[in-house]
C-alpha positions as CSV (number, residue, x, y, z in Angstrom):
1,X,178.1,-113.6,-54.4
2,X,181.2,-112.5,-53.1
3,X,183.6,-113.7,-50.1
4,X,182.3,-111.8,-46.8
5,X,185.1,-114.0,-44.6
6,X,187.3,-111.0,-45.1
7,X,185.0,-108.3,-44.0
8,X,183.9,-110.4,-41.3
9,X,187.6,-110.7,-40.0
10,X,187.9,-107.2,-40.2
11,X,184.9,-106.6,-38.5
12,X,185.7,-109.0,-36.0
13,X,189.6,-107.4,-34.8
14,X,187.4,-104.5,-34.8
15,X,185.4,-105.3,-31.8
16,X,187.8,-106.7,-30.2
17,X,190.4,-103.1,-30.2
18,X,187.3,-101.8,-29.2
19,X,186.5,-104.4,-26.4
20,X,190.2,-103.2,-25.7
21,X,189.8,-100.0,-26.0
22,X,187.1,-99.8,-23.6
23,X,188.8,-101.9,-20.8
24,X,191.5,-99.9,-21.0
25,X,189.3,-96.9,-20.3
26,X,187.5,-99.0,-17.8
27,X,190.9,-99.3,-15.9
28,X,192.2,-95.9,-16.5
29,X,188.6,-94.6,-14.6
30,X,189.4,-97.3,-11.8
31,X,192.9,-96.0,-11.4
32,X,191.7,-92.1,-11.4
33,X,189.2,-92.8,-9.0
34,X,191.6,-94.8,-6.2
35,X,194.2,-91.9,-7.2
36,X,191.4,-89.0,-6.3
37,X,190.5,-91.2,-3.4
38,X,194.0,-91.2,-2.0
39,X,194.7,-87.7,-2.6
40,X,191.3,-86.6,-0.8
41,X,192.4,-88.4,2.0
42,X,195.5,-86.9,1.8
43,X,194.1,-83.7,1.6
44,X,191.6,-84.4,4.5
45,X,194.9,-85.7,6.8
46,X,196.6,-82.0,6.1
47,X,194.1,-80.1,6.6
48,X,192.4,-81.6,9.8
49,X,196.5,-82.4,11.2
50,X,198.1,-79.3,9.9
51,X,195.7,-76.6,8.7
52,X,192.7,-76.9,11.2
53,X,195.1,-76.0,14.5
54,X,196.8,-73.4,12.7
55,X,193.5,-71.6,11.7
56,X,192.5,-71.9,15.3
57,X,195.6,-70.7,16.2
58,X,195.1,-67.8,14.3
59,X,191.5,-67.0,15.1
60,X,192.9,-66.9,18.5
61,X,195.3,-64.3,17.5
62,X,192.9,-62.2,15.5
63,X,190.9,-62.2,18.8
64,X,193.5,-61.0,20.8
65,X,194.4,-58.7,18.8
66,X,190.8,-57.4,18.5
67,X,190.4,-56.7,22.3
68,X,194.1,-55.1,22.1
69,X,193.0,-52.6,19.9
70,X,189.4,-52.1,21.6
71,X,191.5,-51.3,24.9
72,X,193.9,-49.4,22.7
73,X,190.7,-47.1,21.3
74,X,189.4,-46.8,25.1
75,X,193.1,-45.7,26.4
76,X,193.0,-43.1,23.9
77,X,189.8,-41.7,24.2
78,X,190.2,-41.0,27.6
79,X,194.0,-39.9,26.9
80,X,192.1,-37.4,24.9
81,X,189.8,-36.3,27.1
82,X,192.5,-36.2,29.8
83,X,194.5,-33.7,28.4
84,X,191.6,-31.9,26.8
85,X,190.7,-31.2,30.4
86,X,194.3,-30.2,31.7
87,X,194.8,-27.8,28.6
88,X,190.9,-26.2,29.4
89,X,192.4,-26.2,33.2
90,X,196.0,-24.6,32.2
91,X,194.5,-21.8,30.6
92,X,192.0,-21.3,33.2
93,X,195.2,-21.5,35.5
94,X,197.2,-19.3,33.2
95,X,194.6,-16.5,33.0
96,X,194.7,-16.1,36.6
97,X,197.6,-16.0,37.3
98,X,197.8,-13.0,35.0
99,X,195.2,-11.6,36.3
100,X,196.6,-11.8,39.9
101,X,200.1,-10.7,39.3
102,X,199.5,-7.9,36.6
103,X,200.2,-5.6,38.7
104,X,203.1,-6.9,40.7
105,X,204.7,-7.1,37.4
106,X,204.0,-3.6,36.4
107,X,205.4,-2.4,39.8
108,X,208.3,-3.7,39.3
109,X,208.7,-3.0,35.4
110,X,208.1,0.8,37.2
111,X,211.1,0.3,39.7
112,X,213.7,-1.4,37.2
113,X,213.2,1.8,34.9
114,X,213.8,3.8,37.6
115,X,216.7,2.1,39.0
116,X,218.2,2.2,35.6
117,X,217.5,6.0,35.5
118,X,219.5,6.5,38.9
119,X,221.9,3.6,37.7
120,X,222.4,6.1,34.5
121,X,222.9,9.5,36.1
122,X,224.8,7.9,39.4
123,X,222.3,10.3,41.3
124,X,223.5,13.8,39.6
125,X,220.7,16.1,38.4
126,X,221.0,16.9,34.3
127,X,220.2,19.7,32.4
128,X,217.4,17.5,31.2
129,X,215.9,17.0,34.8
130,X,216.2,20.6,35.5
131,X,213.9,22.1,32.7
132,X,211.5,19.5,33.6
133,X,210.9,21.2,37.0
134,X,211.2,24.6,35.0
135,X,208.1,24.3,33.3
């Protein structure tokens, strides 16, 4: 029968790379896990020291600038109304005023034309004037 002292050696350095193999794996997962426990904590220490007042800082912000614009939309609307009542009032002004003064204006539209009639014949009758009165 043949010489299994060989196969047995071989075997044997076999088992133990692998008993090697797996402590080394063994530590490896050890080290991961303290290194993910230390940068979770780290995380944990930014974000509840650094990140958690700045985001309340900035819901504050976003809140203020909420109600800015809220008073910003009221202001306008009754801007709008505002001067949607003085234009409604500026015509209604506007129309009677022209209504009122019409005939002020005529009047005297009627005596600058004939001020610039006298103006033009400096009072002398014309051959013009003359067959008027002819007819």
């Amino acid at each position: 029968m043949a010489d299994l002292t060989t196969t047995n050696t071989w075997l044997a350095i076999m088992a133990v790379v692998s008993l090697v193999e797996f402590l080394m794996v063994c530590v490896a997962g050890v080290f991961a896990y303290r290194l993910y426990t230390k940068v979770m904590t780290t995380i944990d220490t930014v974000e509840r020291v650094h990140i958690a007042p700045l985001h309340a800082r900035a819901d504050h912000v976003l809140n203020e600038v909420e109600k800015v614009t809220d008073r910003l939309a009221r202001v306008q609307d009754s801007v709008s109304e505002v001067f949607k009542q003085m234009a409604g009032t500026g015509s209604a002004v506007a129309w009677a005023m022209k209504a009122r003064t019409w005939p002020i204006v005529g009047v005297l539209q009627g005596l600058k034309s004939a001020a610039a009639v006298v103006m033009k014949n400096n009072g002398r009758k014309t051959e013009s004037d003359s067959s008027y009165g002819a007819m």
